[in-house]
LOKELO-382930 format. One record per residue: residue in one letter; x, y, z of N, C-alpha, C in turn; residue number from 1. Coordinates in nm, 3 decimals. Layout:
// residues N
 lumvex    n_xx    n_yy    n_zz   ca_xx   ca_yy   ca_zz    c_xx    c_yy    c_zz romi
      A       X       Y       Z       X       Y       Z       X       Y       Z  NUM
...
//
This chain:
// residues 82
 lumvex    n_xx    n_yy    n_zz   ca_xx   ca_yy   ca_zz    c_xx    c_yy    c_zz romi
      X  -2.011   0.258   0.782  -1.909   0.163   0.819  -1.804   0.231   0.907    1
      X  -1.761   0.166   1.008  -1.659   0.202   1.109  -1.460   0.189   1.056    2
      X  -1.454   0.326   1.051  -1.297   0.320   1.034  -1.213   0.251   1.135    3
      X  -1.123   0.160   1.108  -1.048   0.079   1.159  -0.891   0.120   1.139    4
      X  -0.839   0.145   1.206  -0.641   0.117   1.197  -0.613  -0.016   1.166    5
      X  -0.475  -0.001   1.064  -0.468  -0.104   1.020  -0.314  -0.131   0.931    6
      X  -0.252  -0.216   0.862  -0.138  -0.180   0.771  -0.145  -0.208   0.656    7
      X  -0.064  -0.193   0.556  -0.042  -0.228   0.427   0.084  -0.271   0.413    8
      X   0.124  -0.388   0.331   0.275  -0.425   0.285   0.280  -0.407   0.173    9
      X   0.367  -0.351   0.129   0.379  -0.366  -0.051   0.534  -0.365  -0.051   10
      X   0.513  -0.496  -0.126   0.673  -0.533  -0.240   0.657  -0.484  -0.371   11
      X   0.758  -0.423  -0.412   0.735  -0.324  -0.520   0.898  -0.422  -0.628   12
      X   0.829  -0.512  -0.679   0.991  -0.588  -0.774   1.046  -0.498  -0.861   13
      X   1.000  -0.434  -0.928   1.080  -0.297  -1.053   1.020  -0.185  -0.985   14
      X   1.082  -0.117  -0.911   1.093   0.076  -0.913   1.035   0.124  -1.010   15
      X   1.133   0.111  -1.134   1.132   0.146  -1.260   1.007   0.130  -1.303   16
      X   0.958   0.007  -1.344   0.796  -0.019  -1.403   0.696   0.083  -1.308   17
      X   0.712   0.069  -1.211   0.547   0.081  -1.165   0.584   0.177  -1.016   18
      X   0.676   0.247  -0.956   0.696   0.346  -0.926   0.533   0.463  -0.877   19
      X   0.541   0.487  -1.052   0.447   0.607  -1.074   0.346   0.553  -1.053   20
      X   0.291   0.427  -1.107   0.150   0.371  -1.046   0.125   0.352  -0.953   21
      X   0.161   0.329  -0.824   0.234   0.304  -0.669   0.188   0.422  -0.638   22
      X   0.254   0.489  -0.640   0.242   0.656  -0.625   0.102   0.741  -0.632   23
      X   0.065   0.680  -0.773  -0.074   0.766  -0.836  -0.199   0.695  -0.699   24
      X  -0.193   0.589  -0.690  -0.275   0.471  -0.595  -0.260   0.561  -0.463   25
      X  -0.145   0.545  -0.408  -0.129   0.605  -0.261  -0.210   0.744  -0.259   26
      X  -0.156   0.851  -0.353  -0.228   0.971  -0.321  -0.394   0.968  -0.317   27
      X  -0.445   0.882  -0.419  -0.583   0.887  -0.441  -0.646   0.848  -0.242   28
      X  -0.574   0.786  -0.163  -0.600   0.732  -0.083  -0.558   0.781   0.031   29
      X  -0.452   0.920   0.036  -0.382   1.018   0.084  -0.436   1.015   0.230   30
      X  -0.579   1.048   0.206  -0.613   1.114   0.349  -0.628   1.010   0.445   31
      X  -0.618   0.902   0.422  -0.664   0.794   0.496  -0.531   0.742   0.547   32
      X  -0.409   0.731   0.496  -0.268   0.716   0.517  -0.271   0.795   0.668   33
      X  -0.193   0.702   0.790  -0.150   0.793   0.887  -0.003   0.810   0.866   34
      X   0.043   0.721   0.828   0.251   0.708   0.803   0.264   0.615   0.714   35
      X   0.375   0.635   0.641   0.440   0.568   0.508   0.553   0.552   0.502   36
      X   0.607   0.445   0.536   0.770   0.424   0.521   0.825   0.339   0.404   37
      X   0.918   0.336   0.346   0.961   0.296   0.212   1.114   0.303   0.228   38
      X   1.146   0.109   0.198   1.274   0.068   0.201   1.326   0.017   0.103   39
      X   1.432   0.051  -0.004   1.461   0.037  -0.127   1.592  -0.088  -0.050   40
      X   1.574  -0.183  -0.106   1.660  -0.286  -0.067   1.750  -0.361  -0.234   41
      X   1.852  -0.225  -0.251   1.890  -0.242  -0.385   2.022  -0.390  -0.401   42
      X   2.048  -0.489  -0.327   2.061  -0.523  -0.348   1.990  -0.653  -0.404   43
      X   1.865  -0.709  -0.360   1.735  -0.753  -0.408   1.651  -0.697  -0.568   44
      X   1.690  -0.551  -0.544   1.619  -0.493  -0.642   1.486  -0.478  -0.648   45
      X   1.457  -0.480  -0.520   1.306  -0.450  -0.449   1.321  -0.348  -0.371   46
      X   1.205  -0.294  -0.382   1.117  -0.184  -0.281   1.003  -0.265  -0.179   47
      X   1.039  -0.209  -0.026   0.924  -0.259   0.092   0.864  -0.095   0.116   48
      X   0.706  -0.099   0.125   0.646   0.023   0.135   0.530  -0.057   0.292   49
      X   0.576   0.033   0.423   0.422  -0.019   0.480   0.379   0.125   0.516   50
      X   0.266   0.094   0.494   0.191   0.207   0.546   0.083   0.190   0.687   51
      X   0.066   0.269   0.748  -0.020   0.290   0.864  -0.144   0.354   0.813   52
      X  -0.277   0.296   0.797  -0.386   0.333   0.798  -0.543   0.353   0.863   53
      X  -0.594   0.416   0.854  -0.748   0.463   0.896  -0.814   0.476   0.834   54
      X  -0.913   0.320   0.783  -1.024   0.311   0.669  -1.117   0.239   0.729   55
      X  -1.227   0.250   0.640  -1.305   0.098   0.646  -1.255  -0.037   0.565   56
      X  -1.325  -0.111   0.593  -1.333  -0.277   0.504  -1.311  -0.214   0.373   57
      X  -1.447  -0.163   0.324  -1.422  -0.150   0.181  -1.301  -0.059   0.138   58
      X  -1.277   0.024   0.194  -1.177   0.132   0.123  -1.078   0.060   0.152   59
      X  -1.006   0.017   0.232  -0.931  -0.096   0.221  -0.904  -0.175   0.124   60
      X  -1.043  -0.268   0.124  -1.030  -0.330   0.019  -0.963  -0.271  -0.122   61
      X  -1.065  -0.153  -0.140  -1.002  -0.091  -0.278  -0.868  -0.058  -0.314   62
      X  -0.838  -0.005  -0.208  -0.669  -0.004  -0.207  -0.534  -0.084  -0.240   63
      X  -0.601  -0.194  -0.154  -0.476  -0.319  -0.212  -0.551  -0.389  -0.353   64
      X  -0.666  -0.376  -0.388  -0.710  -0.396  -0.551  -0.623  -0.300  -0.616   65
      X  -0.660  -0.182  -0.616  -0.593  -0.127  -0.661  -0.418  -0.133  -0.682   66
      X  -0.373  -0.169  -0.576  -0.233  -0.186  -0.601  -0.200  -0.312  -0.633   67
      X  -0.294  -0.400  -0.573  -0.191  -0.521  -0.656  -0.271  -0.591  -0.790   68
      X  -0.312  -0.502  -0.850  -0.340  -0.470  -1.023  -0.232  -0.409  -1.062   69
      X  -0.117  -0.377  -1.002  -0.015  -0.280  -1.046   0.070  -0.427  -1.082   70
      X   0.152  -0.428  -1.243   0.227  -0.530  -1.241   0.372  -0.518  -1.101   71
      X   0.366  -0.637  -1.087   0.515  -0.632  -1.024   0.504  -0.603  -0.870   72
      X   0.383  -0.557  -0.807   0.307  -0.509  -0.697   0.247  -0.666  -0.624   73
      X   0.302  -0.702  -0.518   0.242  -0.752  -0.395   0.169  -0.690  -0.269   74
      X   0.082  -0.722  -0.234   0.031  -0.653  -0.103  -0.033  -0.726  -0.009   75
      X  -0.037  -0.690   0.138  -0.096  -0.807   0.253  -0.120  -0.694   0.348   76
      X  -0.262  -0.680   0.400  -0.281  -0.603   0.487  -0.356  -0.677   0.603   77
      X  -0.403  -0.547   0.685  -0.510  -0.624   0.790  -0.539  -0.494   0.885   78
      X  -0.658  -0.523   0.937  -0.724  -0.386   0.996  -0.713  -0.460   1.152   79
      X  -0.761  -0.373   1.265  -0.765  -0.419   1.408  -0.918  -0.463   1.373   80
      X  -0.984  -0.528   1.506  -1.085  -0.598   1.488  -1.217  -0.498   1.559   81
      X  -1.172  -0.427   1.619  -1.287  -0.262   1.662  -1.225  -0.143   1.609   82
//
């Protein structure tokens, strides 16, 4: 399967809860991350995380499964089309 560029959004509603699960997810997926930016918007009491990536379909896929199995975790991505 052909690696594609692509993004990730994640709304993160509690820091607190799920932080470390967020975290544990991203690294497993480390190498594939090109950039990661993360905006704590404390008056909301939310976290915005996008990331810049280089995967396939499936690993992709697994990724935002993976994270938005995380309580409190939203996610919306999308790859380029070549």
């Amino acid at each position: 399967m052909q690696k594609r560029v692509g993004f990730v959004g994640i709304v993160v509603e509690d820091r607190r809860k799920s932080a470390d699960k967020v975290n544990r997810v991203l690294a497993e997926y480390g190498e594939h991350i090109v950039a990661r930016v993360g905006i704590p918007y404390h008056e909301k009491n939310v976290s915005v995380i996008t990331l810049v990536v280089d995967m396939t379909t499936d690993e992709l896929g697994a990724l935002t499964g993976k994270l938005g199995a995380v309580e409190g975790i939203s996610v919306k991505s999308a790859l380029t089309k070549q």
